[in-house]
Each structure stands twice: as structure tokens, then as C-alpha cells.
N, C-alpha and C positions, 0 to 999 in steps of 0.2 A: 227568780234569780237568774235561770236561766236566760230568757229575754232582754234582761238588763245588762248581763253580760256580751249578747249578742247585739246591742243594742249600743252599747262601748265602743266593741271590735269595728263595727261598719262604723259609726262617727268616726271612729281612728284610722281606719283605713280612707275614709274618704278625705280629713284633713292631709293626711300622708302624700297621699296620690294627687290632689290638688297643690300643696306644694312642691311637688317635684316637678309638677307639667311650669307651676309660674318658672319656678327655677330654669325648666329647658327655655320658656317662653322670655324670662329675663337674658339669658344668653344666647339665643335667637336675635334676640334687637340690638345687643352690643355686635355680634359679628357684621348684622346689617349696615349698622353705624360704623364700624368702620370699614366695611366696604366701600362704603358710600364716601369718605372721608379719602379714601384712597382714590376714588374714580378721579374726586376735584383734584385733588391734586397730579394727579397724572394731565389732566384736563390744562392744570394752569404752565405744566411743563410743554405740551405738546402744543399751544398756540398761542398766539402773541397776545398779550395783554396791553390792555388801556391803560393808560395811566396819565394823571392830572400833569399838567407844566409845572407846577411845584413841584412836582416830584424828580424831575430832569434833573441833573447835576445842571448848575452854571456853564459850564467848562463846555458841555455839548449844546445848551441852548444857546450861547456867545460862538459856538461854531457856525451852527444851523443860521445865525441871523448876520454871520459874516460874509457864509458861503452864498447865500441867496435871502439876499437882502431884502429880493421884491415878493417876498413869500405871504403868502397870507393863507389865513383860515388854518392853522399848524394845528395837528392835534399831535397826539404821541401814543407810542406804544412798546415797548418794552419787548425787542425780537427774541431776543434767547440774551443768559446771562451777559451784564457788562453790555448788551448791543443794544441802543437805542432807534428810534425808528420816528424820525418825523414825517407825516401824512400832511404836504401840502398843496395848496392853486399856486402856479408862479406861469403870467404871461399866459392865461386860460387852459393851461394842461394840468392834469392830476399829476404828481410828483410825487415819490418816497425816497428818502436819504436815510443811508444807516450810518450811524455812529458809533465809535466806542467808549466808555464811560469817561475815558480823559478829553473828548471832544474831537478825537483824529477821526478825518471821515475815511470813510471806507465802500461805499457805493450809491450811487443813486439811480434812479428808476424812471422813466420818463413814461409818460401813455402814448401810442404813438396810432396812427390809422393802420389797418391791416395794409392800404396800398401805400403807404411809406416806407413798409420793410422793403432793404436793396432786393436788387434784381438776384445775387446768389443766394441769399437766402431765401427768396422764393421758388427758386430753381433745386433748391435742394428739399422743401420742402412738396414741391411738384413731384420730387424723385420715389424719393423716401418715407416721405408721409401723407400718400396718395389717397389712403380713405380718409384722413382727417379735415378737418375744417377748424381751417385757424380761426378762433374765438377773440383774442386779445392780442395786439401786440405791443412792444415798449421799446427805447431804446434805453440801455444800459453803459454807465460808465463807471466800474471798480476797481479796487486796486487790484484787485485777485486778475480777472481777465480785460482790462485796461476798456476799449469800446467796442461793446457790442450789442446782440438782439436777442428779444425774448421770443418768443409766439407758442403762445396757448392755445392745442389744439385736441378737438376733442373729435372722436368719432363714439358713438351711442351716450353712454353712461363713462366711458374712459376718459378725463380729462390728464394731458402732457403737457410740462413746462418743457419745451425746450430750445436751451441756449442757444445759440448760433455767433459765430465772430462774421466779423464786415464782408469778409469771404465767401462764407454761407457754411463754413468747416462747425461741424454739432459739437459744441465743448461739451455741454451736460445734458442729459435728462432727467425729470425728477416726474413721476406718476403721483396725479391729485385725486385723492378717494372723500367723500362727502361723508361725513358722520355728524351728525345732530346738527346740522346746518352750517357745520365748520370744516375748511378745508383742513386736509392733514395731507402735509407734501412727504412724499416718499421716495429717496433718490435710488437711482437703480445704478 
């Protein structure tokens, strides 16, 4: 009787203890999941999304095909809430135009050769951004700061957007740091 009894206790103890680990291990994977649930979604707030030409209001695709009629190869992408974002060729340049969901434009983005940015803006960037090496430049026209320049420049692993007007006067900067092979722009 003895044995049978002790023979009880350890079955029972071992069912016990084995549901309580699935138990921790069940609530283990729900925390995991929504970790993970939460990542993407931070994910889809902090970088612009794809998104199909059916999915464009009318209102912004009948802007985009007013404004620049000779556009070709448009894809889209979704900049942050309400802002549309077409990615096109017009005239052999890479082109971005943002919109707003009612179709009012709001900036566009030219690609430009680093030796096209003006003379003050290179002059400033001679001054002030002496260890750097311009990577990209563009020429910019928005409502926010009417026409101006971009220049992407990076010294090591620090990549800088910074604005510049026709002048060569620095309107913004904004620091680009590389996470999972997506830029995340950081304004200072």
C-alpha cells in the first residue's frame, strides 16, 4: 500500500508540474506574439509603405497625371498618414511627389548629379560638412520651403539629409540610421 501510495504522489506531482511549465510555456508564446505583433506594427508606422494604384484615392492619382503628365513607371507608397507618395521616370530622372489624400500637391523631389548642386550650396557644404561625402543629391520644390536642395552625406556609417535653400542657408537636418535594411530618418 505503501508504494501505491507513493506511486500516486509522484504520478501527481509529475502531472502537476508538467502543467504548470505548458501553462508558463503557453504564456510565453502569447507574450512572444504579441511582441512580435507589436514590432510590425511599429514597423508599418515608421516606413512608408507600398501600396497598389487601386488603392490611391482618384483625387491624388488625377493630380499626379495632371501635374506630370509625361510620368511613367508610377508606383506608390503611402508616406505617413493622409500623404501619398508617387515614385516616378519623367524626362530620364527618378522623381517623388507627395500628396495629400484630397490630391493637393505638397512637394516634389528631383534626383540631381552631385555637380548640379549651386555653387552656395556647395560652398557650405565645403564649410560645414568637411568630413562628409555627399552621396545623393536632388533638387526639391514644396510648399513648406518653396525651391530648394537636398545632399545626402555620409562620413563612415553616419548617413545626413540635409536641406539647403538656393542660397546654400541649412533649413533642416535630419540623421539616417539603417535598421533591417530600412532607412529610419531622424530629425535633429
Amino acid at each position: 500500500m505503501y508504494t501505491l501510495k507513493t506511486s500516486f504522489n509522484e504520478i501527481f506531482f509529475i502531472i502537476f508540474t508538467s502543467s504548470i511549465n505548458l501553462l508558463k510555456f503557453k504564456i510565453m508564446k502569447t507574450k512572444i506574439a504579441i511582441l512580435l505583433f507589436a514590432i510590425s506594427l511599429l514597423q508599418v508606422k515608421l516606413f512608408a509603405q507600398k501600396i497598389a494604384a487601386d488603392k490611391v484615392p482618384s483625387a491624388v492619382a488625377g493630380a499626379v497625371k495632371a501635374k506630370f503628365p509625361a510620368a511613367t513607371d508610377v508606383k506608390w507608397e503611402m508616406e505617413k498618414k493622409n500623404v501619398y507618395e508617387a515614385v516616378f521616370k519623367l524626362n530620364g530622372n527618378n522623381v517623388s511627389a507627395n500628396f495629400d489624400s484630397a490630391g493637393k500637391w505638397m512637394e516634389t523631389e528631383t534626383e540631381i548629379k552631385v555637380s548640379d548642386l549651386p555653387a552656395p550650396v556647395n560652398a557650405t557644404l565645403k564649410k560645414d560638412f568637411t568630413a562628409y561625402k555627399v552621396a545623393e543629391a536632388s533638387r526639391i520644390e514644396s510648399v513648406k520651403h518653396g525651391n530648394c536642395f537636398e545632399a545626402e552625406i555620409e562620413k563612415g556609417k553616419e548617413t545626413i539629409d540635409v536641406l539647403f535653400s538656393a542660397d546654400g542657408k541649412v533649413l533642416s537636418k535630419s540623421k539616417e540610421k539603417e535598421e533591417k535594411g530600412e532607412k529610419e530618418k531622424e530629425k535633429d
